[in-house]
C-alpha positions in Angstrom: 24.9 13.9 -14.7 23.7 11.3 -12.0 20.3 11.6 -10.7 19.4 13.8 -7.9 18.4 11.6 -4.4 15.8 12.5 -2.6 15.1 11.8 0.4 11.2 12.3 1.8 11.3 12.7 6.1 7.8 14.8 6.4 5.7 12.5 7.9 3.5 12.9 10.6 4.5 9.9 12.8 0.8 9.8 13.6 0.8 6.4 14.2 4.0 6.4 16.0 3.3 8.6 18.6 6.7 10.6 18.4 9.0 11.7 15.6 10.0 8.0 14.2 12.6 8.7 12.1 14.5 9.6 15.5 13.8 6.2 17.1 17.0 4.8 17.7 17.9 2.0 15.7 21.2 -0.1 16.3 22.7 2.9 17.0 21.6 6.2 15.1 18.0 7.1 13.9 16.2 5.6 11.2 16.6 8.5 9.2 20.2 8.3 9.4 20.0 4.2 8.0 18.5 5.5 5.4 20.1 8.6 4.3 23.7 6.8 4.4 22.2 4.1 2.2 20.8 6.7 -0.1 24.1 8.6 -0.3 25.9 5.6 -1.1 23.6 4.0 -3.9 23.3 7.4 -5.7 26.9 8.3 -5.2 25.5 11.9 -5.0 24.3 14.6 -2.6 21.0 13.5 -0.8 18.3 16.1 -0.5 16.0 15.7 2.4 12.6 17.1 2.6 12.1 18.2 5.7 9.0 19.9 8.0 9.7 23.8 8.8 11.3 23.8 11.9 12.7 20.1 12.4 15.5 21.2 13.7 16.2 17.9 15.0 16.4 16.1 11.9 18.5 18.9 10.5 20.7 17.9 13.4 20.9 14.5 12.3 20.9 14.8 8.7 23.3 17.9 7.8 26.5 15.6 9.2 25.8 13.0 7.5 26.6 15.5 4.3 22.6 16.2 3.1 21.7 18.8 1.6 18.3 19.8 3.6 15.2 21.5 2.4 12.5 22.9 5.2 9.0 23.1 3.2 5.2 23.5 4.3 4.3 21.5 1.8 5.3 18.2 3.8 1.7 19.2 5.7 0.4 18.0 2.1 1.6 14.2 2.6 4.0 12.4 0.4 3.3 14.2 -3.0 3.7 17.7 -0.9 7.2 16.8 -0.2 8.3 15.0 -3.3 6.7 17.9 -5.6 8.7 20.5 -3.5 12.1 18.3 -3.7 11.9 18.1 -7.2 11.3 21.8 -7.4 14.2 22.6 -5.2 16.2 20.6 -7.5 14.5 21.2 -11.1 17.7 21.5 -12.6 18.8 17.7 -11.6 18.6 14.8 -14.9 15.8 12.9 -13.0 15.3 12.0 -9.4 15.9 8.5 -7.0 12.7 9.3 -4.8 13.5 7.3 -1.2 11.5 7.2 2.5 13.6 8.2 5.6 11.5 5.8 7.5 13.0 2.4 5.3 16.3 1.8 6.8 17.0 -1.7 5.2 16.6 -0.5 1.2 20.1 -2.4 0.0 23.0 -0.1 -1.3 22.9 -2.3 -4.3 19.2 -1.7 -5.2 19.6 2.2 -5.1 22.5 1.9 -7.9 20.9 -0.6 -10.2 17.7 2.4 -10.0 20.1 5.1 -10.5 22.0 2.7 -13.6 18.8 2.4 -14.5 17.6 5.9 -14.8 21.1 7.1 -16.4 20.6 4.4 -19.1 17.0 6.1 -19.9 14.7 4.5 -18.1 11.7 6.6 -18.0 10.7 5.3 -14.0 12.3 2.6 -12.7 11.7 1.1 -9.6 12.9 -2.4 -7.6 10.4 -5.1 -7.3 10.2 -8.5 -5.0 7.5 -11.1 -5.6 5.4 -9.4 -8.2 5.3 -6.1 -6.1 6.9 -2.8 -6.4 8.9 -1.2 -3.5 11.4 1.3 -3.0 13.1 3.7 -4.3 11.8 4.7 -7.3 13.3 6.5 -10.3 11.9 9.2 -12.1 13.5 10.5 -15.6 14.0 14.3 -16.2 10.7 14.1 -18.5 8.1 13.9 -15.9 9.5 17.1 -13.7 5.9 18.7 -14.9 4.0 15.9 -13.3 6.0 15.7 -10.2 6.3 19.1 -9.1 2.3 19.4 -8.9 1.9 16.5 -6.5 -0.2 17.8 -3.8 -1.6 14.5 -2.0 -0.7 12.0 0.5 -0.6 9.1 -1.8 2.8 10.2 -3.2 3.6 9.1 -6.8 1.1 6.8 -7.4 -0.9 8.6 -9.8 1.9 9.0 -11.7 3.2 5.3 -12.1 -0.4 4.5 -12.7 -0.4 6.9 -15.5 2.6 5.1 -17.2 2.7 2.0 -16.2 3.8 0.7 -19.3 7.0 2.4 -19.1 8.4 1.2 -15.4 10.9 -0.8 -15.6 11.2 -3.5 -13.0 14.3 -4.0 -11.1 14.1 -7.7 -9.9 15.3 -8.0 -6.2 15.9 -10.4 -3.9 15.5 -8.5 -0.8 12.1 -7.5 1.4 14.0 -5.0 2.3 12.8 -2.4 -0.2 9.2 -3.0 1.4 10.5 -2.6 4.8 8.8 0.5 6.4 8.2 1.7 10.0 4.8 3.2 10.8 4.8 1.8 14.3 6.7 1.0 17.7 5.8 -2.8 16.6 7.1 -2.6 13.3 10.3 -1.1 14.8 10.2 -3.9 17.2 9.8 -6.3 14.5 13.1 -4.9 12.6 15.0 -6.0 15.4 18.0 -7.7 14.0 17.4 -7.9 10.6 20.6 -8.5 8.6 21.8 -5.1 6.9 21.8 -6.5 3.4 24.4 -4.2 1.1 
């Protein structure tokens, strides 16, 4: 059984000033970007996290063949909404853990996690010039740790905790670093090449 994807669109947008992963990006929302790449890496049913009441990333997300959960616990931060995905899906054989606001993560990167994870990696994640980026894989065994994630700092604690046991992905591509927080950084996307 292949990993369960999961997609994480709960933020705030604080620093954005509206709902980012709407912002229009050559041609659909950001979440969208990153939900097809998802969906196509995992070769599996994408579960997106969701506020309660974001309709309109509902809207966006359900066509595109997502399976979507609405939780309070994206108020929590990152770890809210990953702990509650992996509770929605507790029956899943590990989990590909991806951002709806990084729309260049390659197609390729996403299956060499998931390869990764099926071949027993305990957590796997990609890595670019001695630095970790996304998504990251998490085996079946640490569903205990994962669904009590309550904080904004996502995983962290967790990959700290077993540091020895991440495997590294070697990639080629910044992509898996690039994230939007701001109308600059979705300025400075611009035309960056969509990498597969």
């Amino acid at each position: 059984m292949k990993p369960r994807p999961l997609l994480l669109a709960g933020g705030s947008a604080s620093r954005f000033g509206s709902q980012k992963l709407l912002a229009e990006w050559r041609g659909a929302p950001l979440v969208a970007h990153a939900a097809r790449r998802l969906a196509e890496g995992s070769g599996a049913i994408v579960l997106a996290v969701i506020p309660l009441g974001a309709e309109s990333l509902r809207r966006v997300l359900e066509p595109l063949g997502c399976e979507v959960l609405e939780t309070d616990r994206t108020t929590l931060g990152l770890g809210g909404s990953l702990s509650a995905g992996v509770e929605a899906s507790a029956d899943s054989n590990g989990w590909i853990v991806a951002l709806g606001d990084m729309p260049l993560v390659p197609v390729e990167t996403i299956r060499e996690v998931c390869r990764a994870l099926e071949n027993g990696a305990f957590i796997a994640a990609p890595e670019h010039g001695g630095r970790r980026g996304h998504p990251v894989g998490f085996s079946r065994d640490l569903y205990d740790e994962l669904v009590r994630l309550r904080e904004d700092i996502g995983a962290r604690e967790v990959l700290q905790r077993h540091r020895e046991r991440v495997m590294a992905i070697a990639s080629s591509d910044p992509g898996i670093f690039a994230d939007i927080d701001t109308r600059d950084d979705l300025k400075t996307l611009g035309d960056r090449p969509l990498n597969s």
